[in-house]
N, C-alpha and C positions, 0 to 999 in steps of 0.2 A: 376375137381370139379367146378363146377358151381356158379359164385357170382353174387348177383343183383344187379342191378342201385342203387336199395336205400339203401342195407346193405353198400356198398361202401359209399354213401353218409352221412350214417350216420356214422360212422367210421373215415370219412375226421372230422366232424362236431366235433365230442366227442374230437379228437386230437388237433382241433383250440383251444377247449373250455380249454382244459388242457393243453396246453402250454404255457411253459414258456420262455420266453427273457434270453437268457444266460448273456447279458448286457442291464441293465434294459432301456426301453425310459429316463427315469426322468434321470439316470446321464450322458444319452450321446448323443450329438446328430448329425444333420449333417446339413452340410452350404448349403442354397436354393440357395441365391442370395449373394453375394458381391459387392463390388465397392464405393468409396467417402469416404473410411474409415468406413462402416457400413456394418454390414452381417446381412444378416434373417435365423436363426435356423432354421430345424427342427426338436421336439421332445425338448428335455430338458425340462420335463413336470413342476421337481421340482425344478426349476432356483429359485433364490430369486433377484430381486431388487438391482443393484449394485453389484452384484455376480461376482467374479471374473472367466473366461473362459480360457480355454489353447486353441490353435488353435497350428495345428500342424508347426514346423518349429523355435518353442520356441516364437511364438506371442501369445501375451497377447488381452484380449478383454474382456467388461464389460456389462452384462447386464442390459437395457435400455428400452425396452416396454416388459411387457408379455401380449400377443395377445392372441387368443384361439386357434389358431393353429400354430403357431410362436412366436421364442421368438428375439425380438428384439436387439442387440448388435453394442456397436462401439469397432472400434480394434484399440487400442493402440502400433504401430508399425507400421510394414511393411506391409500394407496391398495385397500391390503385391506378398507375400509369400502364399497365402492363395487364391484355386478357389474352384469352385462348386462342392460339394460331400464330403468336407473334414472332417474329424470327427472333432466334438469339446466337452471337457472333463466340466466337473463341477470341483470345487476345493471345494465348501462347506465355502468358505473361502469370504471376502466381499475383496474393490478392497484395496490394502493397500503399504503404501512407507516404506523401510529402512529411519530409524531416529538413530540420536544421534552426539555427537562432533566430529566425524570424517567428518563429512560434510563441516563442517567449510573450506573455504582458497577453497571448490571446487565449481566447474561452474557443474550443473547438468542438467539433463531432467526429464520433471513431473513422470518420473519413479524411482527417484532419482538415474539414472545410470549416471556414470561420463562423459562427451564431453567434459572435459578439457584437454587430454591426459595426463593424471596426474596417470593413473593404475587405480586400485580397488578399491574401497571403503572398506574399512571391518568393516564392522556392522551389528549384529546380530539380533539388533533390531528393529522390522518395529510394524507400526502402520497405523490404520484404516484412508483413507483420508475424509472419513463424520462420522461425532461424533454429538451428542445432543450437544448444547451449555452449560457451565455449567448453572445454574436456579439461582434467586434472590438469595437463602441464601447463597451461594457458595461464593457470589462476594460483594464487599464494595466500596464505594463511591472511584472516582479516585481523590487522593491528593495529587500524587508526582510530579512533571512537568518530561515531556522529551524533554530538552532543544534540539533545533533543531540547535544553533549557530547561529539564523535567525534573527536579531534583529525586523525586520516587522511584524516575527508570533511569537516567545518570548512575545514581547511587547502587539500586539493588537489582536492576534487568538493562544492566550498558549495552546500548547498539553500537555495532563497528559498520564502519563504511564497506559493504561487502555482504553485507548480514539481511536475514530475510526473519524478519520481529514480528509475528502475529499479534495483530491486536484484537480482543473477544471478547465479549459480553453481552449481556439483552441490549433491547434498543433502550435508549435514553440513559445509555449510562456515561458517555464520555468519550465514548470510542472515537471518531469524525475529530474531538476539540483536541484528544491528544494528537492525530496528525497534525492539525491544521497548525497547531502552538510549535510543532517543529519544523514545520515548511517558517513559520518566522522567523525560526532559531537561525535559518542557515542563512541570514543577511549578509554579512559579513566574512561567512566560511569558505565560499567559492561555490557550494553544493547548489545544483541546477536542481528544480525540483520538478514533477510533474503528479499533478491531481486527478484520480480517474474514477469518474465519477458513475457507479452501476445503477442505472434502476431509483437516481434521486425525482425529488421532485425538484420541478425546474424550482422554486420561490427558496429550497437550499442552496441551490447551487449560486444563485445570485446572491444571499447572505455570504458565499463562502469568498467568492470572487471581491463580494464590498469590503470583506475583515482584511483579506488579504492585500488592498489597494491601500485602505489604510495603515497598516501596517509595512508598507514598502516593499513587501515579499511577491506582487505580481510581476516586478520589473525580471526574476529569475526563474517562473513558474507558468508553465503551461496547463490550464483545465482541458483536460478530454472528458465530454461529455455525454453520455447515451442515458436521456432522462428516462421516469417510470412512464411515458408517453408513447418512445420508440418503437422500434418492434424490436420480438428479441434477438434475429439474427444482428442488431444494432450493436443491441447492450453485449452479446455473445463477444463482436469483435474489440469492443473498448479496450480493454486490458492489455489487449496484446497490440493493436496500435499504437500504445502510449510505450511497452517496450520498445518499441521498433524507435520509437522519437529516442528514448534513456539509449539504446544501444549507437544511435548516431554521436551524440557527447562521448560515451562512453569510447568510442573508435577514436577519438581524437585523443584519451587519453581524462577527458576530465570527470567527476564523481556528480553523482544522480540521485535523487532519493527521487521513489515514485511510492503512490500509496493509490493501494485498489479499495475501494467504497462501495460496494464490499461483494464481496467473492459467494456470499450466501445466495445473494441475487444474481449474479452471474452462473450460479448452478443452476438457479430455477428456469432463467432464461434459454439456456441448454439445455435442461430438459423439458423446454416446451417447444424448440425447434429438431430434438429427437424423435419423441414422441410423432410431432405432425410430419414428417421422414420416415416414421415405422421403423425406426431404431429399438428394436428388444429392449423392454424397460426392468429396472433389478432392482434394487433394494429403496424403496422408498419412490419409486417409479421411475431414479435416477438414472441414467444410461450408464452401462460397466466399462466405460471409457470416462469418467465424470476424477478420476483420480489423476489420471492422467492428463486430463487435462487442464490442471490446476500445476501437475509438477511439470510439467513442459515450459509454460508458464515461470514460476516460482524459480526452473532451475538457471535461469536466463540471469538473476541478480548473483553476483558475482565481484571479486577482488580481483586484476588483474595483475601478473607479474610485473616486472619493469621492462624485460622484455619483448609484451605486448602492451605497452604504452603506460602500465600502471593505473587505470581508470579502474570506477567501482559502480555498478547499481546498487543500490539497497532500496529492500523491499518491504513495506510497512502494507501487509494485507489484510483485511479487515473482515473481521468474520462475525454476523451476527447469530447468538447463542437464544433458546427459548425454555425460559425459566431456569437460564442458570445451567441448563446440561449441556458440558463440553464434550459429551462422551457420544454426542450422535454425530451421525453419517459425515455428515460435512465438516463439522468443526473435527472430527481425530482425524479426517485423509488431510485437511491443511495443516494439523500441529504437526504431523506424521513427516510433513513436507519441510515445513520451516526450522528454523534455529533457536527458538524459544515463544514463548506466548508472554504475553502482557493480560492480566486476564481482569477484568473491571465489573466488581459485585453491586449487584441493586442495593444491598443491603447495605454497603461501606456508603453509595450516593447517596440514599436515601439519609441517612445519620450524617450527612453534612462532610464528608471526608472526601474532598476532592482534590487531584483525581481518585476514584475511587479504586485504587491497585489495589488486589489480591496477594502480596506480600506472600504467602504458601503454595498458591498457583500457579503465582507467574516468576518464570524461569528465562535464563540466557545462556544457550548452550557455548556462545563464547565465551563473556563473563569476562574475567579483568584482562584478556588480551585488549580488549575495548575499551579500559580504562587508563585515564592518566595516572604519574602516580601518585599526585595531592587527590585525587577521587579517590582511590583505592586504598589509603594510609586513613582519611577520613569515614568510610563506608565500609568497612572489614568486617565489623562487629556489628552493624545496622541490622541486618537481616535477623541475624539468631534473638537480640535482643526485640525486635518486636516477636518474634515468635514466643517468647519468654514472658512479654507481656500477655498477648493474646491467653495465653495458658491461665496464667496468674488473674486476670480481667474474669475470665467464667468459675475460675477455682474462689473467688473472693464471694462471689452471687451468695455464697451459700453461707455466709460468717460476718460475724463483724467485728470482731475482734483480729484485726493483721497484727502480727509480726513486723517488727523492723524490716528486716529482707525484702520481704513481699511484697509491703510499700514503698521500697525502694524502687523494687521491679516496676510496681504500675506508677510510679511520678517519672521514675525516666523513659518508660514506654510511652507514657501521655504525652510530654514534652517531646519524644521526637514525633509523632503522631502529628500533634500543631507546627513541626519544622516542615515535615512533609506535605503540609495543606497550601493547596496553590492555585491562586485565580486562573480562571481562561485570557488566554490574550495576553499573558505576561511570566513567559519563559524569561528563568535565572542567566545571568551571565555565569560561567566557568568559578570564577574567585567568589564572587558571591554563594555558589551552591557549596563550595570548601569549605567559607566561612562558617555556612549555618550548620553543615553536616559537624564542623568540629567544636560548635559551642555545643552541641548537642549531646553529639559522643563524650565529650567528659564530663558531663553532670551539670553544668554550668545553671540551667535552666529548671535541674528539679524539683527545688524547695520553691519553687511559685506556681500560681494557679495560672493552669492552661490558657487562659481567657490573657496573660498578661505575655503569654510568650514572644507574639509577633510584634508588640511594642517594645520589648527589651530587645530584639533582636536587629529590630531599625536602626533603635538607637544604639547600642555597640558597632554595627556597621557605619554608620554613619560618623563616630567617632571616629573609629579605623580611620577613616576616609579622609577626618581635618585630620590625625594626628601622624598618620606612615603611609601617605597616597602611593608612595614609592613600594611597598610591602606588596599590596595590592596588585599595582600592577605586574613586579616581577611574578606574581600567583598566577598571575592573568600569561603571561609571557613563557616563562619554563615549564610549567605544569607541575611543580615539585614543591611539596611541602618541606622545606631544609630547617635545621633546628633553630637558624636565625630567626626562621622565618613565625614558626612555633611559639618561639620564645617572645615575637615582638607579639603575638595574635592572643597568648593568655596574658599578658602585663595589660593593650588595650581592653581587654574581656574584664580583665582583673577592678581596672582602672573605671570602667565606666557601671558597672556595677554596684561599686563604692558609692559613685554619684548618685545611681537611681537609688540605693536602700537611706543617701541621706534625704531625699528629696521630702 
């Protein structure tokens, strides 16, 4: 029997036309290209944005550009499991972390999989790592303080539970030791904390995990970890996994401190998985979503109402500065973002003033809603008065002959200079930082040399301490300097003073 060129032809045609994919394009597709922790699809028609991918081998991977004939993906894992031709699944699912109190006491990765060797985690519960920020009516003015034990930022840059605190400076100035000093602080306060660690070397991060074990603050603290080893789609997802854990507390109603380590390295990271994407690169070769992606982020920490449970994130982001300039690319899109900066000078560390606070730079756009009010009655006058000094310290270079005033300026600017110098690893209690900011603020300490401050200041607390333990702890309890209270604090001050100038 005889068939022709075009009854064949057409018979091919009609069967193209009516076939169907036994496994449809839209949920499956297959790997082009690989390499640098990014793969290009093809097919996954109906991928969505953030889309979580399986890759075979049990990697994970996150969809990142949809192209018109490609879909864009970074792989979360091992990327060397993974070459040309391999199928990759849809999950229908966005990219999302295991959350809940089982986290707590472990060292994790942005996947929230354990690298403690500590076993399994077991929690059933995970949640989405990008969420809408909650909106205005959701959230209420921040008015609780979270006491850092810092007497420097207590005093003149108060964080309130709610509050997103830039901490900035070159590397090796302090930045890292002032979080860590306040993840100790909140022992005792309820505050859940979370550590997120961008782009460290692992040999910090295990310093950071051993200060923290001895100090008892891993029993309330989660490490999320994406070392400088990872790849950057790793380091990319860190920060916002560790929201997704702070948002789970947060849902129940109780207060969070998280601190990003550092967000500098989290841009670079992004723009090295922009870049290998073909993402248009702009200013500094940084991609022009690089702001945004830091305030999506950033806009997450939050005070909520009473009638959304009352819970708070606060955000302590850490931005590393080079040579001092806050005024590039990255360090003004996050001050631009946050509530104030903590700004930490080579120059103050170098000269032995630790922590090294910028006192003129660094700012709290709360400010005394975040103060008690024995902080606030003791620290009123701190700030203008070292400013006053600083002035008076460079106008003196030039003279030797001071004036009365002048000297007065720089023996109480010194003196509070030595109140404000504070080891690592050993945040003030509340009444204690009262204490020292109020022998300070009224002159108590000016007629002595600097070198003699932290001894007279033991020893008057420590007086305090056998002679009105009760003073104290009400200090400790109300938060309120009352004129009893006042009155008993310069009589001890008075009293022990006496003792040391007879000694």
């Amino acid at each position: 029997m005889d068939i022709k060129a075009n009854e064949i032809s057409a018979l091919i045609k009609e069967e193209i036309k009516n076939y169907e994919h036994k496994t449809e394009n839209a949920d499956v597709g297959t790997v082009i290209t690989v390499g640098d922790g990014i793969a290009l699809i093809y097919g996954l028609e109906k991928a969505m944005l953030g889309e979580l991918l399986v890759f075979p081998n049990d990697v994970y991977g996150m969809v990142m550009n949809l192209e018109p004939d490609h879909v864009g993906a970074v792989i979360l894992g091992d990327g060397d499991k993974i070459k040309e031709g391999d199928m990759v699944k849809k999950t229908n699912r966005v990219m999302e972390v295991p959350v809940g109190d089982k986290l707590l006491g472990r060292v994790v990765n942005p996947l929230c999989q354990p690298i403690d060797g500590l076993g399994p985690i077991e929690t059933k519960k995970t949640r989405p790592i990008e969420v809408i920020a909650p909106g205005v009516i959701k959230r209420k003015s921040v008015d609780t303080p979270l006491m850092t034990g810092i007497k420097a930022i207590d005093a003149i840059t108060p964080i309130g539970r709610g509050q997103r605190e830039l901490i900035i400076g070159d590397r090796q100035t302090g930045k890292t030791a002032i979080a860590i000093d306040t993840i100790i602080n909140q022992r005792d306060s309820g505050v859940l904390c979370i550590y997120v660690a961008i782009g460290q070397k692992n040999s910090t991060v295990a310093q950071i995990v051993d200060r923290l074990r001895v100090h008892h603050a891993l029993d309330y603290t989660v490490i999320v970890s994406a070392n400088a080893s990872e790849s950057a789609p790793m380091q990319y997802i860190a920060p916002y996994a560790g929201c997704a854990i702070a948002e789970e507390w947060l849902s129940q109603g109780k207060d969070v401190l998280i601190v990003y380590d550092d967000l500098s390295k989290h841009a670079v990271a992004y723009r090295a998985l922009s870049l290998l994407l073909k993402r248009s690169p702009g200013r500094e070769a940084y991609p022009g979503d690089i702001f945004y992606l830091h305030s999506r982020l950033l806009e997450r920490a939050c005070k909520l109402n009473d009638e959304n449970g009352g819970g708070s994130i606060t955000a302590l982001p850490i931005v590393e500065t080079q040579a001092g300039d806050i005024s590039a690319y990255i360090p003004t899109n996050v001050i631009s973002i946050t509530d104030g900066q903590i700004f930490l000078m080579t120059d103050l560390f170098n000269a032995g003033q630790r922590p090294a606070i910028d006192v003129g730079l660094s700012v709290s756009r709360v400010g005394g809603a975040a103060q008690y009010s024995a902080m606030k009655s003791v620290s009123s006058s701190l700030k203008i008065d070292l400013a006053n000094y600083e002035e008076m310290k460079s106008f003196s270079q030039f003279g030797s002959d001071l004036d009365a005033s002048t000297l007065k300026i720089i023996n109480h600017g010194e003196a509070l200079q030595e109140i404000l110098k504070q080891d690592q690893y050993k945040p003030c209690s509340f009444e204690r930082e009262v204490f020292e900011l109020f022998i300070g603020k009224n002159g108590y300490l000016d007629s002595y040399p600097k070198e003699k401050v932290k001894e007279i200041i033991d020893g008057a607390y420590e007086y305090l301490s056998v002679n009105h333990r009760e003073t104290i702890e009400s200090l400790a309890t109300n938060k309120k300097l009352t004129p009893e209270i006042e009155s008993v604090l310069r009589s001890d001050i008075e009293g022990y003073l006496e003792i040391y100038n007879n000694r």
